[in-house]
C-alpha positions, 0 to 999 in steps of 0.5 A: 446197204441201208443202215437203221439209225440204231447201227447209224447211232451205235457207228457214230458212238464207236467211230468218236471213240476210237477218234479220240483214243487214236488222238490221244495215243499220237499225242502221249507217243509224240510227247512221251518219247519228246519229254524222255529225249529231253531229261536223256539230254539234261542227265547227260548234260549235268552228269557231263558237267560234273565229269568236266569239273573232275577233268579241271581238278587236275586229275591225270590218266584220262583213260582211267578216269574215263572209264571210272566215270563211265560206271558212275554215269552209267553212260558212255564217257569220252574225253578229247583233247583241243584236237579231237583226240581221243584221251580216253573212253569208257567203252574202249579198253585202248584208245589208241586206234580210236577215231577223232571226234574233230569232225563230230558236231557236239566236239565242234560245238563244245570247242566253242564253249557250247553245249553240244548234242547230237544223235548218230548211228552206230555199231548197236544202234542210235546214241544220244551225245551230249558234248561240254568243254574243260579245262585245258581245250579239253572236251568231255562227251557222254553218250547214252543208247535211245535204245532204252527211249524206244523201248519205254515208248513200245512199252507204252504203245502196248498198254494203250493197246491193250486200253484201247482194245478195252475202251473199244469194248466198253464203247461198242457196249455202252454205244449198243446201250444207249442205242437201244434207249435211243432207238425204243422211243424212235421205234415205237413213233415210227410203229405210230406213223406206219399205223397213221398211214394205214388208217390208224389213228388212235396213238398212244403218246408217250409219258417221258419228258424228253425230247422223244416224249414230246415228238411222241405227244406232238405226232399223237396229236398229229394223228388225232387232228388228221383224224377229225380232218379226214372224218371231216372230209369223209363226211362232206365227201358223202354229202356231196356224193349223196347231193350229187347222186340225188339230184335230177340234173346231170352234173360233168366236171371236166379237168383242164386236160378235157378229160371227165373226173366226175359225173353223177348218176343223172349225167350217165343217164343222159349222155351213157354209162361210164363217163369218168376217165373218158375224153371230152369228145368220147363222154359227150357224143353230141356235136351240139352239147359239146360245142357249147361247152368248147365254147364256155370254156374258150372264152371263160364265161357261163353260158346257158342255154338248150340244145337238141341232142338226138331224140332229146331235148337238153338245157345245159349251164356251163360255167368254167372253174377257173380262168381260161383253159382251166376245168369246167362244171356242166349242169344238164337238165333232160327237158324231154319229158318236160316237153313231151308233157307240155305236148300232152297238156296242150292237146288235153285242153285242145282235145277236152275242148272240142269234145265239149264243144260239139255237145255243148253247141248242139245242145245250145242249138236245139234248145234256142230252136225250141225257145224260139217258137212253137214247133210239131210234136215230131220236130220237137220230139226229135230235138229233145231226143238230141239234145238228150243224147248230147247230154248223156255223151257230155255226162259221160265225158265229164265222168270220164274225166273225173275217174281219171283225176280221182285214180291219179290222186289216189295214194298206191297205199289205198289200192284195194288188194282183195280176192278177185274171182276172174271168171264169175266176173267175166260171165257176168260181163257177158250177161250184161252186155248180151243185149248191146252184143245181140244189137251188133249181131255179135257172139261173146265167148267167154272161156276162163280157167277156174284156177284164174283168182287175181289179186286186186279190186273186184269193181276195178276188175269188172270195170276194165273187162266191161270196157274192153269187151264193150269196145270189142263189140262196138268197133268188131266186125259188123254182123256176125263179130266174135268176142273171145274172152280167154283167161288162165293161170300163168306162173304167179299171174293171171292172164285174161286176152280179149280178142275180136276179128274186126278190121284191126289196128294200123301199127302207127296208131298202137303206141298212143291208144292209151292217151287221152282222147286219142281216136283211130277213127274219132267220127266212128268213135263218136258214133257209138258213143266213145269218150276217148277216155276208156282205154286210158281209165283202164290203164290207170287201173290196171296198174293201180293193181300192180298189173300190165296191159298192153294191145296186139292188132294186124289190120284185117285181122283184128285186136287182142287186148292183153291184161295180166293181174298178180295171183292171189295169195291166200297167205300174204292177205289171210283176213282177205280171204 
């Protein structure tokens, strides 16, 4: 049983009382019961004394005498010849028969001119005998019950029982009392640290100049400063939380046991979610990746470096935390996409230098033709037709190019967000590219619901539709091609497809159809006039309306573009409309 440190005060205060009170109730039965042994022994003793002076004055009839004497002393008196016997007694009416007190000790004592005393048990209980010499041998013995000794002493013993009894009671109240003074403050600072615990901080110190008051104002205090520290380190903890999740590089901490105890948001996306609480080799899949990190933290130096993890390319600094066989920090960087744009940029130029290297070389050529000497009217005729369509194709190269530098560089907030009427805009794409679809021996369908109203920017719209219809007729079938152009509502978007029947797409060629200068067939794309540039144009301005475009194809079967718009919302652009 646990016991509070009230009942532990209130025990302790009882227990020191009765302690005392026992001490003191041994000691007054010790000394009492002494002190009245010792003036039964001096009563005795004078009043022997003087029994002995009478017996010397020469006095006769000891047995009288005796018995007189007994009534003055008020104890019992015997008086013995030099023999031990008995001469008379107060007690004994005849002494005749009286035993001799040779053999007594206080007889054997007086006959040596001594003061002898003793205590003997006899018929009625315990007797105190005092022994003194007279006159003539004689010895005169008083004795006396301790009877009454014992009774005083049992007297004494019930009162302080019964103040004892009181004391106990005066005690267990007074103890109850100052324990319940003790234990308020007591209580009220344990109340204050369970509160501390609990994330309770704001403690009321106590106003009393004890020592309670002043372990109440220092634990207040306590609470106070452990709140600032914990508000404190709640505050870096967020920072650092904040830091670590924003960062673009992955960050693992791995405790000394090779277990993940921290990975930010980058480092799951990089090696998978879940990653705290996981064993190194379970975390970190990758041989490559965790061989270096077995490393770093073998020999206790960083090391740096990039490694190819599966599809990715990764560089990695791990530095340890401590000496060898302790924690470590990995800091990984997804290089992936770096690469994959260096790629791209590196082709761009190769890609945008051989486009401008054929017209450029054959306009210088025709030209230092022209400059080097006269020439027929039909050569010279034929050469500037080159050179002029040479020009054109670089002329359209060169805005290619700057329409997709200036959508790139356009800010999303300034997309155009207006009422866009789908089908007049695919019927006037029919008109105007009926001349270019009649040379091809080409039939353009157009069948798009009325209900088709897209949300976005009506030349933007009419450009991507031109494109797109323009490459279905260039590289659809050869005479007798058809171009359907399908457009209705579906759910809050609107969906046109513009479809051919042509000889269709290899499926490795449909993930990059979207890129810069890429080319199914770049000699027949250069024939009719293709940039390389047209399908990327219209996928920068699709998505600069919040739209989607993507391409089906099966070789010998032909190509479906698909565009999707969001559906215009009268309410959400009132002035638009």
């Amino acid at each position: 049983m646990t016991l509070t440190f009230r009942a532990k005060l209130l025990a302790s205060h009882l227990g020191l009382v009765i302690a005392i009170l026992l001490l003191v109730v041994l000691e007054l039965n010790r000394t009492l019961g002494g002190d009245l042994a010792r003036q039964l022994d001096d009563r005795l003793e004078q009043q022997a004394q003087g029994a002995a002076q009478w017996v010397g004055e020469g006095r006769r009839h000891p047995d009288k005498l005796a018995g007189r004497l007994g009534l003055v002393v008020h104890a019992q008196v015997t008086l013995f010849d030099r023999d031990g016997n008995v001469l008379g007694d107060s007690s004994l009416a005849d002494v005749t028969d009286a035993p001799s007190g040779a053999d007594d000790p206080e007889f054997q004592a007086a006959q040596r001119g001594e003061i002898g005393r003793a205590t003997r048990a006899v018929e009625g209980g315990e007797m105190r005998f005092v022994a003194v010499p007279a006159a003539d041998g004689m010895v005169v013995r008083l004795g006396a019950p301790l009877s009454d000794i014992d009774a005083t002493v049992g007297a004494m013993r019930r009162r302080l029982t019964f103040a004892i009894g009181i004391a106990i009671a005066a005690a267990l109240a007074l103890g109850w009392l100052a324990s319940r003074l003790a234990a308020r403050p007591l209580r009220a600072m344990t109340e204050s640290a369970t509160r501390i615990a609990q994330g309770d901080y704001a403690i009321v110190p106590s106003t009393s100049p004890d020592d309670f008051g002043i372990l109440s104002r220092t634990l207040a205090s306590l609470g106070a400063q452990l709140e600032a520290k914990l508000r404190e380190l709640t505050e870096e903890r967020d920072r650092l939380s904040a830091i670590l999740a924003g960062m673009a590089e992955g960050v693992l901490v791995v405790d000394a046991a090779r277990e993940v105890v921290l990975a930010n948001p980058a480092a799951e996306t990089i090696l998978g979610p879940a990653l705290v609480g996981k064993r190194l080799t379970d975390a970190v899949t990758s041989a490559a990746l965790r061989a270096v990190i077995e490393k770093a933290a073998g020999t206790g130096q960083p090391h740096e470096t990039e490694v190819e993890a599966g599809p990715r390319a990764i560089a990695l600094y791990v530095r340890p935390l401590a000496a060898r066989g302790g924690g470590i920090v990995t800091v990984l960087r997804d290089m992936t996409r770096l690469r994959r744009l260096l790629v791209v940029r590196r082709d761009f130029v190769a890609n945008v230098s051989h486009e401008l290297r054929t017209p450029v070389t054959a306009i210088q050529g025709y030209a230092e033709t022209l400059l080097r000497g006269p020439v027929d009217e039909p050569t010279r005729k034929q050469f500037l037709e080159i050179i002029h369509r040479h020009a054109r194709r670089l002329g359209a190269l060169v805005e290619g190019l700057l329409t997709l530098s200036d959508l790139e560089a356009r800010p999303p907030e300034q997309a155009v967000r207006e009422r866009v009427e789908v089908p007049a805009i695919a019927d006037h794409v029919r008109a105007t590219l009926r001349e270019r679809a009649t040379q091809r021996e080409t039939l353009v369908d157009v069948d798009v619901a009325g209900d088709a109203i897209a949300r976005g920017d009506p030349v933007a719209v009419e450009q991507v539709i031109e494109n797109l219809v323009d490459n279905a007729i260039k590289y659809g079938r050869d005479g007798g091609g058809n171009v359907r152009v399908v457009g209705r509502k579906r759910g809050d978007r609107v969906l046109l497809e513009i479809s051919d029947d042509g000889p269709g797409i290899e499926a490795e060629h449909l993930p990059r159809l979207f890129e810069r200068f890429y080319r199914v067939d770049a000699g027949r794309s250069r024939e009719r006039g293709g940039t390389g540039l047209g399908l990327a144009i219209v996928k920068h301005l699709v998505e600069a309306m919040d739209g989607t475009v993507e391409v089906d194809s099966q070789v010998g079967r032909g190509t479906t573009f698909r565009v999707e718009w969001p559906v215009w919302d009268a309410t959400a652009y009132p002035r638009a409309s």
